[in-house]
Backbone as a ProteinNet text record, in pm:
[ID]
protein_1_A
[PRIMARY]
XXXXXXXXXXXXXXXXXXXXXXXXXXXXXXXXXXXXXXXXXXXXXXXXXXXXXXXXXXXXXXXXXXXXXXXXXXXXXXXXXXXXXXXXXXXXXXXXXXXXXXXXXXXXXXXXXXXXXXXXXXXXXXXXXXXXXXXXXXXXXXXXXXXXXXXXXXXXXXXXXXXX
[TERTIARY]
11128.1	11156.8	11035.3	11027.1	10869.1	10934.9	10850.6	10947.2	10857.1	10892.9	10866.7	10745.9	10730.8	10697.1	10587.2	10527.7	10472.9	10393.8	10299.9	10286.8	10135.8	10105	9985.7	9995.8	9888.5	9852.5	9691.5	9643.6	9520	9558.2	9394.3	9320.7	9160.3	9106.8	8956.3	8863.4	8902.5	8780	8786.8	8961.2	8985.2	9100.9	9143.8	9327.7	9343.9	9441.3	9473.7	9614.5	9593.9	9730.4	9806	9943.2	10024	10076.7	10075	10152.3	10258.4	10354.8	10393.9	10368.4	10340.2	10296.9	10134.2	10077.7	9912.1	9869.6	9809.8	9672.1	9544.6	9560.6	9361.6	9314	9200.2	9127	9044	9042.2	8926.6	8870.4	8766.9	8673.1	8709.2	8696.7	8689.2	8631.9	8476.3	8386.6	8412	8463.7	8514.9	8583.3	8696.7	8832.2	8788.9	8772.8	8707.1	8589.3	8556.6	8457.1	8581.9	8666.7	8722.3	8882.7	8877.3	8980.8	8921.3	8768.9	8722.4	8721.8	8675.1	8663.8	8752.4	8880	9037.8	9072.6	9044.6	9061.1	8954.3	8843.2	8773.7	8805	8860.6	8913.2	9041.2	9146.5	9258.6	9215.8	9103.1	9120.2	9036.4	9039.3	8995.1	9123.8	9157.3	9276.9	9310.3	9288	9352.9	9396.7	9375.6	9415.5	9491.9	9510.5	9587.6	9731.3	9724.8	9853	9897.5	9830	9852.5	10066.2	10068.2	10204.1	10278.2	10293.9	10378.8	10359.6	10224.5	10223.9	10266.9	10288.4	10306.8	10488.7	10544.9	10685.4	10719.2	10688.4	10700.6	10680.5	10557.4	10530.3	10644.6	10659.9	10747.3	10927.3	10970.9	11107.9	11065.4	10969.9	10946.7	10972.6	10909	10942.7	11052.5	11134.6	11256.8	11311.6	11320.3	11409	11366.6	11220.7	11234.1	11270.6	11264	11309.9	11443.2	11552.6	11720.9	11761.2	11656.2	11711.1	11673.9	11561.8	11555.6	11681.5	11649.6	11791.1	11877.2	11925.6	12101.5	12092.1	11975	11961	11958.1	11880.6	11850.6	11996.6	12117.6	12229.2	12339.9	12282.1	12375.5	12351.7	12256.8	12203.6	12230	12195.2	12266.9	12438.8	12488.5	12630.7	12674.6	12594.8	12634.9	12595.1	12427.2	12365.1	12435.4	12453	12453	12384.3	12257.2	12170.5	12105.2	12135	12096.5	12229.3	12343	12450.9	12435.1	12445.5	12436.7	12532.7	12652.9	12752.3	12763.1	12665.5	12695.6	12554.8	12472.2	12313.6	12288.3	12314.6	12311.9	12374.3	12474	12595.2	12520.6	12540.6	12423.6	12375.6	12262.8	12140.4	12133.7	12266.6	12296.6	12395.9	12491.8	12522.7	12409.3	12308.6	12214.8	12127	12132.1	12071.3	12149.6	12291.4	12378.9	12387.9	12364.5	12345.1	12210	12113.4	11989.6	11984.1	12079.1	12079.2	12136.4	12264.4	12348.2	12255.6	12158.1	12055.8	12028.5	11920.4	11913.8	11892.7	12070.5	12140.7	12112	12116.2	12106	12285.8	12300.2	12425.4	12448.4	12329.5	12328.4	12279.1	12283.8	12155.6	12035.7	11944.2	11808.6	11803.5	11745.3	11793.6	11610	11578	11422.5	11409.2	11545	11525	11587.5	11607.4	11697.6	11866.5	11949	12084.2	12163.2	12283.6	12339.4	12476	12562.8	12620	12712.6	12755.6	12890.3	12850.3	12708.8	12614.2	12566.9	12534.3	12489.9	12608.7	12698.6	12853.8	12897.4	12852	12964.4	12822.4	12706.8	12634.1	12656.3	12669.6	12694.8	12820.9	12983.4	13030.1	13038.7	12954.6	12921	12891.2	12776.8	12703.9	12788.2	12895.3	12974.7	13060	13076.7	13203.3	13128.6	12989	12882.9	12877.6	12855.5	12797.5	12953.7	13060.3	13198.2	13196.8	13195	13210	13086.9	12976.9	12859.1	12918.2	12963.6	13021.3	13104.6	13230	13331.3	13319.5	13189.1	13162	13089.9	13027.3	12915.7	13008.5	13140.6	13219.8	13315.2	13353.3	13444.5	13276.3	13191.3	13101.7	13043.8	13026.2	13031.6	13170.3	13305.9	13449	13428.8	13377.2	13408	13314.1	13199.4	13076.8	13115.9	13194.6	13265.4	13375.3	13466.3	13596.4	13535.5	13462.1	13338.1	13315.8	13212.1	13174.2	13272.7	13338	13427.2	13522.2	13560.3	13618.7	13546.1	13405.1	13345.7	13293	13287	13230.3	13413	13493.1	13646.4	13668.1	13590.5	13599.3	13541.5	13398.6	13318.7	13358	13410.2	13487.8	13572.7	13705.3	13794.3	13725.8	13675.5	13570.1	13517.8	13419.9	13362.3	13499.9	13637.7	13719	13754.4	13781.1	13897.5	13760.7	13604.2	13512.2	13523.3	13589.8	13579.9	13658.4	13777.1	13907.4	13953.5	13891	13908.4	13825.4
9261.1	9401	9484.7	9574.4	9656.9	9778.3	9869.6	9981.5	10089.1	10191.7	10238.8	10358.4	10346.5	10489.4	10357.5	10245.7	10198.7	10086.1	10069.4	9912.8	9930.4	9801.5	9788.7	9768.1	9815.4	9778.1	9728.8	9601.9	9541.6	9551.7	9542	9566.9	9485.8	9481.6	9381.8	9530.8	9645	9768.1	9796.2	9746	9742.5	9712.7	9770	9767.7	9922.4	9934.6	10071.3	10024.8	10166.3	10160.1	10281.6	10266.5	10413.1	10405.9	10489.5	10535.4	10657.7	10723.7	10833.4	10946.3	10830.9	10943.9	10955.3	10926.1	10949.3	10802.3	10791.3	10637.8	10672.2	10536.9	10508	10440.4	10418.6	10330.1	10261.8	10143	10066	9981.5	9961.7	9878.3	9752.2	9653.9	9532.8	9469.6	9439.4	9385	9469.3	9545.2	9650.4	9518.6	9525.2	9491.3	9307.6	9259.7	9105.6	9084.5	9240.3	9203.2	9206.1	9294.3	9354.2	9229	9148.1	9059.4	8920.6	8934.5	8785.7	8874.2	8917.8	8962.5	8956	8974.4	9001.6	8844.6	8751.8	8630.1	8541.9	8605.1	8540	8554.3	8693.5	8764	8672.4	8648.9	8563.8	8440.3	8359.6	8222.9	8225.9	8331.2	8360.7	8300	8237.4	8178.9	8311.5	8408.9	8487.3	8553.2	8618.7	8688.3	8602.1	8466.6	8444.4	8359.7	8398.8	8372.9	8495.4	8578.6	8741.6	8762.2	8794	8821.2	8707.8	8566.9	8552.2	8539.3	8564.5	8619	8729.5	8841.7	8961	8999.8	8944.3	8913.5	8824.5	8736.6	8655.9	8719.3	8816	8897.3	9039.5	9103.2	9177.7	9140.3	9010.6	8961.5	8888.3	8861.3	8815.2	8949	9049.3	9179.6	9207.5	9277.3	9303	9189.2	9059.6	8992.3	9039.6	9036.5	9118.1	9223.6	9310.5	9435.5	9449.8	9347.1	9361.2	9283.4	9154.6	9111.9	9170.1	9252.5	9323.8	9488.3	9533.2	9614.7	9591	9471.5	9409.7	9396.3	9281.4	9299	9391.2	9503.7	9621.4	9750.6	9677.4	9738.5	9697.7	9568.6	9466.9	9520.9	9471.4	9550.2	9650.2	9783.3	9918.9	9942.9	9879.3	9847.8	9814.6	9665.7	9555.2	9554.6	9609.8	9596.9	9741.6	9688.9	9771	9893.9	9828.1	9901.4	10053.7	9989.3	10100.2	10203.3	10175.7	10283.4	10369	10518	10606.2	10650.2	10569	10636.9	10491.4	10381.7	10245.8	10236.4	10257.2	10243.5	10270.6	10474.4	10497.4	10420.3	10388.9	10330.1	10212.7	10073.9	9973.6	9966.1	10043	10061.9	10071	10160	10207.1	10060.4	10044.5	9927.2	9761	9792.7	9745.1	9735.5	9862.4	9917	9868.5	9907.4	9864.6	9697.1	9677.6	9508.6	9458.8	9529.5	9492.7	9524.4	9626.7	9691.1	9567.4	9541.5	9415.3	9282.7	9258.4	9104.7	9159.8	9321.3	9336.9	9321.9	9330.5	9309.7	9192.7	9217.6	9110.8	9115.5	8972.5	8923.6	8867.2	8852.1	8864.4	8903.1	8918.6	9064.7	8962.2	8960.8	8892	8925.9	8863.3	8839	8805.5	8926.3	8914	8792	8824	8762.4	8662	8627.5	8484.4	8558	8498.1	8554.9	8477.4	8481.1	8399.9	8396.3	8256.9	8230.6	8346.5	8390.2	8497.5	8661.1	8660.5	8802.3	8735.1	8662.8	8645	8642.5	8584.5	8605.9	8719.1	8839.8	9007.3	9061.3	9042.2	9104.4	9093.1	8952.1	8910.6	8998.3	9008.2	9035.3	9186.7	9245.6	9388.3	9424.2	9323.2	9358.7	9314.8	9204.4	9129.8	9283.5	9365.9	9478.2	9562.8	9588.1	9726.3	9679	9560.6	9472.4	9546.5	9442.2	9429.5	9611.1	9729.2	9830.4	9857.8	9865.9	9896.4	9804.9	9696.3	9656.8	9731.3	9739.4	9816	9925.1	9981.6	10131.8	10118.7	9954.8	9950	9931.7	9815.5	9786.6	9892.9	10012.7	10120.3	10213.4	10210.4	10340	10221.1	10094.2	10015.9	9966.6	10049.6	10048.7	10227.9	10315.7	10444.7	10459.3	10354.1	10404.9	10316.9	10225	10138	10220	10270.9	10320.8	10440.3	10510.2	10653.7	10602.3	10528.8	10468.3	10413.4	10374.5	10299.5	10424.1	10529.3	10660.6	10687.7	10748.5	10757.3	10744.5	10603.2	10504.8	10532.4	10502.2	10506.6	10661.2	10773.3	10946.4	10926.4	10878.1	10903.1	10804.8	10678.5	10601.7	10681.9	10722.9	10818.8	10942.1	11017.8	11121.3	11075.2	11002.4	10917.8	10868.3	10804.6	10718.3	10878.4	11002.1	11125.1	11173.2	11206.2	11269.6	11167.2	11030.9	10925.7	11000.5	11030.4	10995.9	11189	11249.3	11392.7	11439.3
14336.4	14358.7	14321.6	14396.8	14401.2	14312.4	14160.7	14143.9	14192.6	14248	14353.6	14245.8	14147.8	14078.9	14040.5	14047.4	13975	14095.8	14167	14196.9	14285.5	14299.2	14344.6	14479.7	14561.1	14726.3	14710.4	14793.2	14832	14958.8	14956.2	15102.4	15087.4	15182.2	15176.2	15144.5	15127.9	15056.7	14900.7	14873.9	14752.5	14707.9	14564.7	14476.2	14455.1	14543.8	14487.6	14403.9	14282.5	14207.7	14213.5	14247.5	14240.5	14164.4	14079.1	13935.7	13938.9	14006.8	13976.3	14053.9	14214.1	14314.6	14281.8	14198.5	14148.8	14200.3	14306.7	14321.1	14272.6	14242.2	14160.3	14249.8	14314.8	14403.5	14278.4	14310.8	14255.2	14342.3	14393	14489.4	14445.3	14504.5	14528	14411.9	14467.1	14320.9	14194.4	14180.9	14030.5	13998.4	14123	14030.5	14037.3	14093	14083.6	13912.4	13878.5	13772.7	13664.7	13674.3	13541.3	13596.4	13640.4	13672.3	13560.9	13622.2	13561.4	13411.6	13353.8	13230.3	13148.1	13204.6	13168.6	13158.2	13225.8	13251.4	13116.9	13105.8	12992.4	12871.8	12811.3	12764	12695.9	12810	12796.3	12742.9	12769.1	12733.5	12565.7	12516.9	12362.5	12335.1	12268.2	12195.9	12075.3	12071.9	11944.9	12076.7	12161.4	12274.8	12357.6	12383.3	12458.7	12416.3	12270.5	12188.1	12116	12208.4	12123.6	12160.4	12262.1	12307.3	12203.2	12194.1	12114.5	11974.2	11945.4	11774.5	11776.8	11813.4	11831.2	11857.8	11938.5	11915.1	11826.5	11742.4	11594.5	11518.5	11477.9	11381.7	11351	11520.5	11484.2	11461.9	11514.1	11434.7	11301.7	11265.2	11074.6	11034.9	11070.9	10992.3	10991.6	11109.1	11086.9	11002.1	11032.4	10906.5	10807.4	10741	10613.5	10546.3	10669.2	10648.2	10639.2	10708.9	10717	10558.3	10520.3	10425	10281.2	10251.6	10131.8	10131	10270.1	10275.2	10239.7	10307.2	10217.6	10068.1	10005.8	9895.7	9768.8	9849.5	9779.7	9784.2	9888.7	9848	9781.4	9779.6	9683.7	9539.9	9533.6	9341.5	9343.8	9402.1	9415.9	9361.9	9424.7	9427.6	9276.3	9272.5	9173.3	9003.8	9049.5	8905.3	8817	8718.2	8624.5	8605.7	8546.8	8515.4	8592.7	8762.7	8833.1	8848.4	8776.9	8802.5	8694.2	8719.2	8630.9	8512.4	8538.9	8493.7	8335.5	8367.9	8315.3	8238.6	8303.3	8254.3	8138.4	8098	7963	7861.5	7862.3	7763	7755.7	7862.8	7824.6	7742	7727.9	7688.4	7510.8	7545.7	7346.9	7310.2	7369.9	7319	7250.6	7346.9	7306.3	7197.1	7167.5	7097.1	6961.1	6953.7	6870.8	6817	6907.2	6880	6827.5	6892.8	6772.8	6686.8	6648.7	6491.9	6404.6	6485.3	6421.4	6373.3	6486.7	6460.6	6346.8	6316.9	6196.3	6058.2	6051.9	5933.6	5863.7	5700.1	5609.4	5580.6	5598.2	5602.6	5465.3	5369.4	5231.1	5183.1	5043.4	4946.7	4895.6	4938.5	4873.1	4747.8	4669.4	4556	4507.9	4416.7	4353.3	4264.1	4190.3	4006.2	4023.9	3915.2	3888.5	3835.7	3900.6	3855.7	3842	3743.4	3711.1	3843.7	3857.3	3963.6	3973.9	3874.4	3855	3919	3848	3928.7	4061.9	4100.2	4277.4	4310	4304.1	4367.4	4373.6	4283.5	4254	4396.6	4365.8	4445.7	4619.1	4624.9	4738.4	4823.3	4729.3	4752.2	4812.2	4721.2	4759.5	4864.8	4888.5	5018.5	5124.6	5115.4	5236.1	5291.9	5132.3	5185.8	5249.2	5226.8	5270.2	5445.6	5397.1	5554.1	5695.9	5598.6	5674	5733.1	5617.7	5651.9	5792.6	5793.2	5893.1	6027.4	6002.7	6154.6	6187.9	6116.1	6155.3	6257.8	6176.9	6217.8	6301.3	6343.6	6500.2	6640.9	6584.8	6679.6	6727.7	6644.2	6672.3	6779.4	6720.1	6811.7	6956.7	6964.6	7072.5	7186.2	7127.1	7194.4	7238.4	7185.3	7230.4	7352.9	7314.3	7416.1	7562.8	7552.9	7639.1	7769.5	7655.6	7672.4	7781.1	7725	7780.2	7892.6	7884.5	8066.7	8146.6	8086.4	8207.7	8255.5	8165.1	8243.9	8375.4	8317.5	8423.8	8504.1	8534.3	8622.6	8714.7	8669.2	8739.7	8799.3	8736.4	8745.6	8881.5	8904.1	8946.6	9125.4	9120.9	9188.6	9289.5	9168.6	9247.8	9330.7	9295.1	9342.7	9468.8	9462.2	9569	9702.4	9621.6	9737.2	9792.7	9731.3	9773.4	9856.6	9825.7	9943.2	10054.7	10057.2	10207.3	10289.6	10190.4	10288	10302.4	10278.2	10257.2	10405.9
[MASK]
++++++++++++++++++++++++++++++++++++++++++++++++++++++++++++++++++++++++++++++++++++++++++++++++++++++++++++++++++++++++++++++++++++++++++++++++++++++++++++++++++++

């Protein structure tokens, strides 16, 4: 099929090309020079594996480009860290827990003490200790309890702007 806005006519004076109602004449030996050239041109092996490096190169990309997309909405979604409502809290809970590694879970002891005084000391510190958890695990349940409101606030919000 010839498309009518586009095609070539030869003749023994020359190639004419119509483009759009617009012809180009090109003479004969023109187009016989710039034919062989085009032809030498082609048998360069980077040029004449151009077309299918060139459709390979551009579907490697798009796959890369479709599979870090998905990826990059998976973690979006999934990770923690990148949710706003989860991230802060994380972070302090964390924080809370290195405080905990911390902790001396017994009282070091400079001097020499007798078994009855390392035992009262110990004990002291077990109640000082017992109390400072208490008070890490109650502020690591509020900071919990907190995010997960609003991670669920923020959810509902989000499902009522879908369906609104």
């Amino acid at each position: 099929d010839t498309d009518p806005n586009n095609y070539f006519t030869m003749a023994k004076e020359g190639v004419t090309h119509v483009q759009n109602g617009e012809a180009d004449f090109l003479p004969l030996s023109s187009w016989m020079r710039e034919h062989d050239v085009f032809s030498k041109i082609l048998s360069i092996p980077f040029f004449g594996r151009y077309k299918r490096w060139k459709t390979f190169y551009t579907w490697r990309n798009h796959v890369r480009r479709t599979r870090v997309s998905l990826y990059k909405d998976y973690l979006e979604e999934n990770l923690f860290i990148l949710n706003p409502d989860l991230s802060p809290p994380q972070l302090e809970v964390r924080r809370i827990c290195q405080d905990l590694q911390e902790m001396d879970l017994y009282a070091p002891v400079s001097e020499t003490k007798t078994l009855d005084a390392f035992g009262e000391l110990q004990a002291v510190n077990r109640e000082v200790q017992a109390r400072t958890l208490d008070e890490k695990i109650s502020a690591i349940r509020e900071i919990i309890d907190g995010a997960c409101k609003a991670a669920m606030n923020r959810s509902i919000a989000t499902t009522q702007g879908q369906t609104a």
